[in-house]
C-alpha positions in Angstrom: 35.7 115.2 29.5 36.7 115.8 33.4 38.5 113.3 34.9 36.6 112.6 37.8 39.2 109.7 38.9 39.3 109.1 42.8 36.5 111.9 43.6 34.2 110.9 46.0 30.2 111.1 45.9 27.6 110.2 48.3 24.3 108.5 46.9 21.8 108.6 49.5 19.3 106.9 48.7 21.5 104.8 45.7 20.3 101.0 47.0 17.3 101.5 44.1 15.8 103.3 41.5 17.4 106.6 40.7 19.8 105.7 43.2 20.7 103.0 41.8 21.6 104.5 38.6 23.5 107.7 40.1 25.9 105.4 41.3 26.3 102.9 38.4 26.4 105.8 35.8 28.9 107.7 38.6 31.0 104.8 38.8 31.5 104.3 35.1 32.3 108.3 34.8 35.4 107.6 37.7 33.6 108.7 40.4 34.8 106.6 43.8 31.1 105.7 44.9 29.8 105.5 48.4 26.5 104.0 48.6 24.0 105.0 51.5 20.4 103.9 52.0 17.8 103.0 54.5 17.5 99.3 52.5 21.0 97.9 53.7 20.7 94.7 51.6 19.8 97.1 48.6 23.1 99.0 49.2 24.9 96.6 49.7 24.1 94.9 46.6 24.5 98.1 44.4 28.0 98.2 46.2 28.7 94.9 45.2 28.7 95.9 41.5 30.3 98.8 41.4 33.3 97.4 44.0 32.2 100.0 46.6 31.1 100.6 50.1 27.5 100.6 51.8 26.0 102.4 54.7 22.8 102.2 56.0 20.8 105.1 56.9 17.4 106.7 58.0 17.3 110.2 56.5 14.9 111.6 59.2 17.5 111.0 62.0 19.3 113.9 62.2 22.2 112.8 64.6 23.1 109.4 62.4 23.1 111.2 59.3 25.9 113.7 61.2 27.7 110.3 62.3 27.1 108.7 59.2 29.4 112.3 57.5 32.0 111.6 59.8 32.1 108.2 59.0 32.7 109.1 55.5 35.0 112.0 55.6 37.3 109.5 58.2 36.9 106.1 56.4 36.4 106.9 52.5 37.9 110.9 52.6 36.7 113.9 51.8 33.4 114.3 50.1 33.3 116.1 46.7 29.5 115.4 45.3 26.2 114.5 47.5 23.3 113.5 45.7 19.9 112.6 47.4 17.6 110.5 45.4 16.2 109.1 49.1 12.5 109.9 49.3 9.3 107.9 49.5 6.0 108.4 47.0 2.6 108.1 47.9 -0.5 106.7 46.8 -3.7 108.8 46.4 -6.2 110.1 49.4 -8.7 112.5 49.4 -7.5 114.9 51.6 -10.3 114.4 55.1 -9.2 111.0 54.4 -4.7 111.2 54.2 -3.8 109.3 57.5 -2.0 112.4 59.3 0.8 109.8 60.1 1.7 109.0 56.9 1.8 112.9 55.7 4.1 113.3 58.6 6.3 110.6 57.3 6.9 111.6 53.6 7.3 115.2 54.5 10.3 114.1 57.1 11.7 112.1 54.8 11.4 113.5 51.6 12.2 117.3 52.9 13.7 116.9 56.3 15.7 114.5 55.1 17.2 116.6 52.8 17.8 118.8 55.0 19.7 116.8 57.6 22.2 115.5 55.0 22.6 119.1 53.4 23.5 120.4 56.6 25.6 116.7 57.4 27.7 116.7 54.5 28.1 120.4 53.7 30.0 121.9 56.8 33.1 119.7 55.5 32.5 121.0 51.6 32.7 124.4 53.0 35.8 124.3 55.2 37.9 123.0 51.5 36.0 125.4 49.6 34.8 123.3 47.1 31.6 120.9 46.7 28.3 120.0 45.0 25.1 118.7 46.3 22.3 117.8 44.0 18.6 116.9 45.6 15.8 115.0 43.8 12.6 116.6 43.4 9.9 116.2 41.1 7.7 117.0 38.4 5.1 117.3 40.9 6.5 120.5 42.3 4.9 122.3 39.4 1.4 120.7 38.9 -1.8 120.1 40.8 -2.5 116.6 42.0 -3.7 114.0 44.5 -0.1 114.3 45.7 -1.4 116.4 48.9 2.0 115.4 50.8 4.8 114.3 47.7 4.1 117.0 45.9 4.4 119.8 48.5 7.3 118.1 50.0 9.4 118.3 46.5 8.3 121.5 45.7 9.9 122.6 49.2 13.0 120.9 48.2 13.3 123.3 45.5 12.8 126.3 47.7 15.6 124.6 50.1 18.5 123.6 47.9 17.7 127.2 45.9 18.3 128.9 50.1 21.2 126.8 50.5 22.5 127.7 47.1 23.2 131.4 48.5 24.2 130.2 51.9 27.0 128.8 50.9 27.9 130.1 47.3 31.1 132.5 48.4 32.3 129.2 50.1 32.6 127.3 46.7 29.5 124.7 47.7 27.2 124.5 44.6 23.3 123.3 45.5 20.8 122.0 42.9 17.8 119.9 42.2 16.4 118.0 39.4 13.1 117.4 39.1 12.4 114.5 37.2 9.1 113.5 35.4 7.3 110.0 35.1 10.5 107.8 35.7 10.1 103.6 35.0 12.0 102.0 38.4 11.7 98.3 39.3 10.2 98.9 42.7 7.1 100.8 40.6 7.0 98.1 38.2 6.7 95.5 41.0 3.7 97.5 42.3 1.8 97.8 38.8 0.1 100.6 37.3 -0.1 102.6 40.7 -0.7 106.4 40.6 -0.3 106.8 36.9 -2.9 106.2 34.3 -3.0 103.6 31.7 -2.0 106.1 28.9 0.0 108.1 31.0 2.6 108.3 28.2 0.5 110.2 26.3 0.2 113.3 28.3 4.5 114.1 28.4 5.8 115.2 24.7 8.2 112.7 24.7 5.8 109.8 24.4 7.2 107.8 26.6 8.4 107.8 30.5 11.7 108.2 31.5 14.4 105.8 32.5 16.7 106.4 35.7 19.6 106.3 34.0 18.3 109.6 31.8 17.9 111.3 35.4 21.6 110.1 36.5 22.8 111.9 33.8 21.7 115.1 35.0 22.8 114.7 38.6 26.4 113.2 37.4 26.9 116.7 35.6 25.7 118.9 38.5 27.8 117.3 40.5 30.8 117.7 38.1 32.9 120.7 37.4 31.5 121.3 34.2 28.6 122.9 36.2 31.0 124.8 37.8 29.2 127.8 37.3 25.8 126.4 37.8 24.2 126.8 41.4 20.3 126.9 42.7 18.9 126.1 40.3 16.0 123.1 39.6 16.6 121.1 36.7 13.5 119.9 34.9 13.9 116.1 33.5 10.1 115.3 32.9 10.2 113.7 29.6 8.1 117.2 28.4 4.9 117.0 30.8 4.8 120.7 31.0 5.5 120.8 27.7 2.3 118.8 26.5 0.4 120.0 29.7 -1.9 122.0 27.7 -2.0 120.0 24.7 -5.3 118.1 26.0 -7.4 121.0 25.5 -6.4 120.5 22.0 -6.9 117.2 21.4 -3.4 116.0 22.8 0.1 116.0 21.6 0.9 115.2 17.5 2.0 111.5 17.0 3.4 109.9 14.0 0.9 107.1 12.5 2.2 103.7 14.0 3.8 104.7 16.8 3.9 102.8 19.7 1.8 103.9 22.8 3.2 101.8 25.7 5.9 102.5 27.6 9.0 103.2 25.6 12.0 103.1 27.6 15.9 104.0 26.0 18.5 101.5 25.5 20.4 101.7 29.0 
């Protein structure tokens, strides 16, 4: 296993959810963890557990997420792994009736956000020749749905980190995304059922959505050197949605007799 002992990641985006779980898992693996996120109190609280640091941060500002990289590099030191799980959903809207506001919003923060701390963070990773950035997409990317601003706005995240990827390649900067599927975070259960339906679980191959502890995994090994020769590419976590995708013209995915058709979450 790498030692990853006193190398530093930025989780923007880590006071909740997938986050959350990039910098717990991070932690645990010997990563020194900075925690960055619009929710103070929620990074703050994250940092609390894992004996870190928080920042607070609005992703569409471009000039305080350029401060917010200095701060870092001066304060913590130099900046080895960014991952960007910061991004908003959306509920559903016919399209004549998505408030033009709101698609505005989730495409600035969900794509321009990346952006700004790609283009933050990464000027530093290229002058030591040697970093990793890993965005969070989605599933969405690669299916039609009433997702007429999340799911262009993560497929464009794809198309960005996989540009990036040959900007800065020859300066030793890797730049990925993972795309997870159906993923189970607190905030979503707080909300209820939301966009998915009730038997949403039996449309991915798995059976079951996925837990964000499953997606930290993934961005925890981008982000380490055993990727080292991994760079623009999008990782797809989605529990086997594409997999199954066609399945319901079939009469849907083969289950065992018995099993269990709720949510099924793995042991964290």
């Amino acid at each position: 296993m790498e030692r990853t002992e006193n190398k530093i990641a930025v989780i923007v985006g880590g006071g909740n959810g997938i986050g959350e779980a990039c910098c717990e898992l991070m932690t645990e693996r010997g990563w020194k963890v900075v925690v960055a996120d619009f929710d103070l109190e929620g990074a703050q609280q994250v940092a609390s557990r894992i004996n870190s640091v928080a920042y607070k941060i609005d992703v569409r500002d471009t000039k305080a997420v350029e401060e917010l990289a200095a701060t870092i590099e001066r304060e913590v030191g130099p900046v080895e792994a960014l991952a960007i799980p910061a991004g908003i959903v959306q509920d559903k809207f016919h399209p004549e009736e998505f408030p033009m506001d709101l698609y505005r919003n989730i495409l600035a923060v969900n794509l321009e956000g990346v952006f700004n701390c790609c283009r933050a963070f990464a000027p530093y990773m290229v002058k030591r020749r040697k970093g990793s950035i890993v965005a969070i997409a989605s599933s969405s990317a690669y299916i039609g749905a009433q997702l007429y601003a999340y799911g262009p706005s993560k497929a464009a995240v794809i198309n960005l980190t996989r540009s990036l990827a040959g900007e800065w390649g020859r300066s030793g900067v890797r730049v990925n995304s993972i795309s997870p599927g159906p993923t189970v975070v607190k905030r979503q259960l707080k909300r209820g059922p939301g966009r998915y339906a009730p038997d949403a679980d039996l449309h991915l191959a798995l059976g079951r959505r996925l837990a964000p502890r499953e997606i930290a995994e993934g961005v925890e090994f981008l982000s380490s050197d055993r990727a080292s020769a991994i760079t623009g590419i999008d990782l797809l976590m989605d529990g086997g949605q594409a997999a199954a995708a066609g399945w319901g013209f079939y009469g849907g995915v083969p289950s065992e007799e018995g099993d269990r058709k709720g949510v099924l979450l793995r042991e964290n």
